[in-house]
DODRENKE-352946 format. One line per 10 residues: for each residue y, z negated, x of C-alpha. Coordinates in Angstrom, 2 decimals, always signed. Layout:
! residues N
Y:Z:X | ... .
! end
This chain:
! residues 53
-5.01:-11.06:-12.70 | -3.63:-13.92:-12.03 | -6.15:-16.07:-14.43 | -8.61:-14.54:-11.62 | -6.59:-15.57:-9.09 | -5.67:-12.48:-7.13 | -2.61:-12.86:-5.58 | -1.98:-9.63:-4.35 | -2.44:-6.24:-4.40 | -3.09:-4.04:-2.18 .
-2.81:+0.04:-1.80 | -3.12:+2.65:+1.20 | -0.82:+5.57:+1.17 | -0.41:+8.49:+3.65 | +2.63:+8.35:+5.98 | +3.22:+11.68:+5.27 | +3.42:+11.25:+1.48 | +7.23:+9.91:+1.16 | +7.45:+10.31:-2.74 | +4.48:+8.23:-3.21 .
+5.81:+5.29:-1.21 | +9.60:+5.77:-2.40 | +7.54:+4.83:-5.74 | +5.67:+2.08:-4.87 | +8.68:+0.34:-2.96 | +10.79:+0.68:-6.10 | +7.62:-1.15:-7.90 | +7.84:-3.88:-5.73 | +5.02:-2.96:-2.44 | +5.92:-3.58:+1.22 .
+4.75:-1.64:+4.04 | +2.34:-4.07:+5.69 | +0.66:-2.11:+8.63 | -0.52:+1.68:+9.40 | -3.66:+1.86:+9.99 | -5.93:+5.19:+11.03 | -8.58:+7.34:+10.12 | -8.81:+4.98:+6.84 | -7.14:+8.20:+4.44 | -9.18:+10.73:+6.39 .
-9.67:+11.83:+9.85 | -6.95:+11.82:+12.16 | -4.55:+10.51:+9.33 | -2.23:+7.48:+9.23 | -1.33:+5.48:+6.53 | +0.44:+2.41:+5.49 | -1.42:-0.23:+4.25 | +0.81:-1.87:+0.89 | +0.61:-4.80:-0.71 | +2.46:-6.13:-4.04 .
+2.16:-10.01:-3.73 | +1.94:-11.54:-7.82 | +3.80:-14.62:-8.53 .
! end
């Protein structure tokens, strides 16, 4: 990835779906925004990101 230069990566998760972001925390993703309607109507979710070095 980073030979491609992507410096990031980024991953939307439901609020509601703790286990999932326990997970990707412990891999290394912060919580960047929520954002709505974007995992289905009505729903919020956080928008993650995983920066590369």
């Amino acid at each position: 990835m980073k030979l491609n230069g992507i410096s990031s990566i980024l991953l939307y998760v439901n609020t509601k779906n703790l286990p999932a972001i326990r997970l990707y925390e412990k891999m290394g993703f912060k919580r960047n925004v929520e954002i709505k309607d974007i995992c289905g109507t009505k729903e919020i979710c956080y928008e993650m990101e995983l920066k590369i070095l």
